[in-house]
C-alpha positions as CSV (number, residue, x, y, z in Angstrom):
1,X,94.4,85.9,140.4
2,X,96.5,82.7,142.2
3,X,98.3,81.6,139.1
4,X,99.7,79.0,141.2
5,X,96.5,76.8,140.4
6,X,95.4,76.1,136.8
7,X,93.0,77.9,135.7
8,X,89.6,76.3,135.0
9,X,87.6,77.7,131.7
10,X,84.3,77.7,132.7
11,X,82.3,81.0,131.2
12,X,81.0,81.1,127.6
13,X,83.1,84.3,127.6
14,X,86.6,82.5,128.2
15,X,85.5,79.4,125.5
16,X,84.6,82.4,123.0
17,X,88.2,84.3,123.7
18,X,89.8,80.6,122.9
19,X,88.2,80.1,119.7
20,X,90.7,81.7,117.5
21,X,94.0,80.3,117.4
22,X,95.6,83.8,117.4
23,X,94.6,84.0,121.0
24,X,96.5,80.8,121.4
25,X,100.0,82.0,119.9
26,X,99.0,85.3,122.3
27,X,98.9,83.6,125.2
28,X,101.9,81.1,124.5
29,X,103.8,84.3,123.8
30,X,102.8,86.1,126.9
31,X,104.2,82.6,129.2
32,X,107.8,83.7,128.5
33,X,106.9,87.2,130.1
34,X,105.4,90.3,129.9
35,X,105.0,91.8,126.8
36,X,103.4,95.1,125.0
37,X,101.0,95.4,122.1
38,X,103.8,96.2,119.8
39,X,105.9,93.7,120.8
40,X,103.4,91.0,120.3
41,X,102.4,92.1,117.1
42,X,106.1,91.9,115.8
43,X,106.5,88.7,117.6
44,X,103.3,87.1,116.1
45,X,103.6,88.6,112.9
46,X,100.0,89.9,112.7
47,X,99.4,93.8,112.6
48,X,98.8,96.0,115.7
49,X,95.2,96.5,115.2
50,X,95.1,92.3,115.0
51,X,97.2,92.2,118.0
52,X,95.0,95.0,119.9
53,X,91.5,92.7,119.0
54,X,92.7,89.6,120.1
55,X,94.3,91.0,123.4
56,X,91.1,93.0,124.3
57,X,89.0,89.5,124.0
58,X,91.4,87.8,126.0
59,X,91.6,90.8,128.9
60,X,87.7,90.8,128.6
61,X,87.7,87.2,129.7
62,X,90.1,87.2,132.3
63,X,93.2,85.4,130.9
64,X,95.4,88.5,130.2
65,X,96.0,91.1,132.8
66,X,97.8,94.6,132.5
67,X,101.1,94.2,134.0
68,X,102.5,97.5,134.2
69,X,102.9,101.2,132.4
70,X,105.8,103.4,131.4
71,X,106.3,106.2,130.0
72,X,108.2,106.8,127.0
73,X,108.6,109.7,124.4
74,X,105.2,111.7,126.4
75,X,103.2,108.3,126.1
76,X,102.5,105.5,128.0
77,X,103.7,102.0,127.4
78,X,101.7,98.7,128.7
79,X,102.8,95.3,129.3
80,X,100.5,92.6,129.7
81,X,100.4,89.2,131.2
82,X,99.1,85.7,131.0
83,X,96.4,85.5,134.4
84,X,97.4,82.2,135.1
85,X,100.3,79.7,135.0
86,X,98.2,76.3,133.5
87,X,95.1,76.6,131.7
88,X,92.0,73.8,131.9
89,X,89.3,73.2,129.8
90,X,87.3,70.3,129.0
91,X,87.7,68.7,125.8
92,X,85.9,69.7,122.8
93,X,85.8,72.8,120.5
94,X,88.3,74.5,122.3
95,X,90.9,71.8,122.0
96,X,90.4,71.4,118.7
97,X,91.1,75.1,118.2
98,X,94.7,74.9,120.8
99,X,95.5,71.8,119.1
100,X,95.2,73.8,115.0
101,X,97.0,76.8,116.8
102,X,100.0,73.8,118.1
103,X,99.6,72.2,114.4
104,X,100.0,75.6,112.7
105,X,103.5,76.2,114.7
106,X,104.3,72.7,114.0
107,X,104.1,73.2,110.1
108,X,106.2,76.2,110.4
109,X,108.9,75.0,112.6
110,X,112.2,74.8,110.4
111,X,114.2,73.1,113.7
112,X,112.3,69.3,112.9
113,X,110.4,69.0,115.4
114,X,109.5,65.7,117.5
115,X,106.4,64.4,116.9
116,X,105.3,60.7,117.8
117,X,101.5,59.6,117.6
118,X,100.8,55.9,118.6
119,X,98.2,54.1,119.9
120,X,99.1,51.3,122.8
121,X,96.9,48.9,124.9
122,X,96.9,50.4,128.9
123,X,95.0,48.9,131.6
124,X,93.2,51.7,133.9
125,X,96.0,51.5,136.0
126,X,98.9,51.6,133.7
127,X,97.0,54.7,131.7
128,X,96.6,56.3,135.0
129,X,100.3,55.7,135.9
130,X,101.4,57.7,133.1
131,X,99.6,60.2,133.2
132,X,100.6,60.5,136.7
133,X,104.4,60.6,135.5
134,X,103.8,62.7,132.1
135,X,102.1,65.7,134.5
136,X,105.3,65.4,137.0
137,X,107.3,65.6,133.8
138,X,105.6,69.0,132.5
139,X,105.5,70.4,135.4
140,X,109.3,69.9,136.4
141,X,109.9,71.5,133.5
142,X,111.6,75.3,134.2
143,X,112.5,78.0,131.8
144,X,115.5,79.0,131.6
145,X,116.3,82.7,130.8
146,X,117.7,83.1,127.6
147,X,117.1,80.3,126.4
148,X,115.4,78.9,123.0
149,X,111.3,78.7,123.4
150,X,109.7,75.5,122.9
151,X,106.3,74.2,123.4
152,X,105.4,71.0,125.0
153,X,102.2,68.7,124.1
154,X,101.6,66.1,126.1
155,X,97.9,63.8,125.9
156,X,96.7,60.3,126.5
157,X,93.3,59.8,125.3
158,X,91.3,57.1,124.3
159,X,91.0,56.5,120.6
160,X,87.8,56.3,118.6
161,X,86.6,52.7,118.3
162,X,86.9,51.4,114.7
């Protein structure tokens, strides 16, 4: 799979693998690199067997590849892999369900994090305008090895009308 191009959700398979925010933290943890069942689990906090469900529904649908084997100790080790670089889905259900999984991390972040939600009056052009420069700005963003993880959220939407 190009992971060069974001990947488009389109199969009721890959909206059912994204409906648990367990598969979120999975694939957010799989971004940094490669990673085996173990490692995930201890990473994530959740048991093996947990880790082994949720990464089976994601393979199923496509988002996680096998990366590679090794053997250790007479058994075989895998690492998996995020299939893509940026993921796309249209709004609904499955936003809700990334935004509880970002939520959940938010509530359990002892570093403070930044949070700022505020509503402003755009014309069409100014709204498209930033989202123009917020995109550049997430996608100029590099890891850097080594370095503390952090996850980015970035939206402009249009509020419910009162």
């Amino acid at each position: 799979m190009d992971d060069s191009e974001p990947l488009k959700i389109a199969t009721p398979q890959q909206y059912r693998a994204l409906g648990h925010p367990a598969r979120h933290r999975l694939l957010f943890a799989l971004g940094e690199r490669p990673a085996t069942l173990s490692g995930l689990a201890a990473e994530l906090g959740i048991s093996k067997g947990s880790a082994g469900h949720h990464l089976k529904i994601l393979r199923e649908a496509g988002l996680v590849d096998l990366d590679e084997t090794r053997q250790v100790r007479g058994g075989t080790e895998q690492y998996f892999k995020r299939a893509f670089r940026k993921l796309h889905y249209d709004t609904g259900e499955t936003t809700r369900i990334a935004l509880a999984a970002v939520a959940d991390d938010l509530l359990t972040d002892d570093d403070d994090p930044l949070l700022h939600l505020r509503h402003v009056r755009l014309t069409e052009a100014q709204a498209r305008q930033l989202r123009g420069t917020l995109e550049t700005l997430v996608e100029d963003l590099e890891n850097q090895e080594g370095e503390a993880r952090y996850g980015v959220v970035v939206g402009l939407y249009r509020p419910g009308r009162p």
